[in-house]
N, C-alpha and C positions, 0 to 999 in steps of 0.2 A: 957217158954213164947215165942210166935212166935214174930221175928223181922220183922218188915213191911219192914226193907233196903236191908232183905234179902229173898225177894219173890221168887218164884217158878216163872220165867218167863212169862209160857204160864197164869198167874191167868188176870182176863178181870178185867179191873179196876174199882174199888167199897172198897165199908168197909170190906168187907170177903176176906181174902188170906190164901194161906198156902205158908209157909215160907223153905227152904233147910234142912231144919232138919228132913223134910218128910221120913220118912221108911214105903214103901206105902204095908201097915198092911191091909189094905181089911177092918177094923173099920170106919172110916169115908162115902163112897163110900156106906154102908148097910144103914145108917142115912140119908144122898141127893144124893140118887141116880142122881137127876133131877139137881141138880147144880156141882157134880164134875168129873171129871175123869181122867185117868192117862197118864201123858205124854207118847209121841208115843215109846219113848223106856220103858216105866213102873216103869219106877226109882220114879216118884215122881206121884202123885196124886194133883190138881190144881181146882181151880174155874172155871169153863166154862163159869157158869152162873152165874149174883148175885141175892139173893132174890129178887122177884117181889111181893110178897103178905105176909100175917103174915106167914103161915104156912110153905114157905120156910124160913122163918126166925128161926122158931123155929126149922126146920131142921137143918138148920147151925148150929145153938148156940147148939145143941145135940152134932153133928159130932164134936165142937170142944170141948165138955163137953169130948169125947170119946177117942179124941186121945191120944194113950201112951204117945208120946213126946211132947204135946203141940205146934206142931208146925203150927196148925188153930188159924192167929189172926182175930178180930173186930174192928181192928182201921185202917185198910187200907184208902188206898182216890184213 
């Protein structure tokens, strides 16, 4: 389960993050393309963007339905 204390720095703040536990697997990234990408060294993958309409919502909630580690939470602020 992703910890919101422990975010991926670069995530823009909203209810979508992904959290340090990130092992950036290339799974999430195929799901929103339009809201994520990976940090400049590529270690971690991050929110760019937060959903603006349903259909990046339901992208989100995919990408974190997909990740191995769980580490895309929905309780951000």
């Amino acid at each position: 389960m992703a910890d919101k204390n422990d975010k991926v720095p670069e995530n823009v703040p909203g209810k979508f993050y992904i959290d340090n536990s990130c092992v950036p697997c290339n799974d999430c990234l195929e799901e929103a393309p339009q809201l994520l990408k990976y940090t400049d060294d590529e270690s971690k993958v991050y929110f760019h963007k937060q959903p603006t309409n349903p259909e990046e919502a339901i992208a989100a909630r995919k990408a974190m339905e997909i990740c191995p580690v769980e580490a895309i939470g929905d309780d951000g602020e």
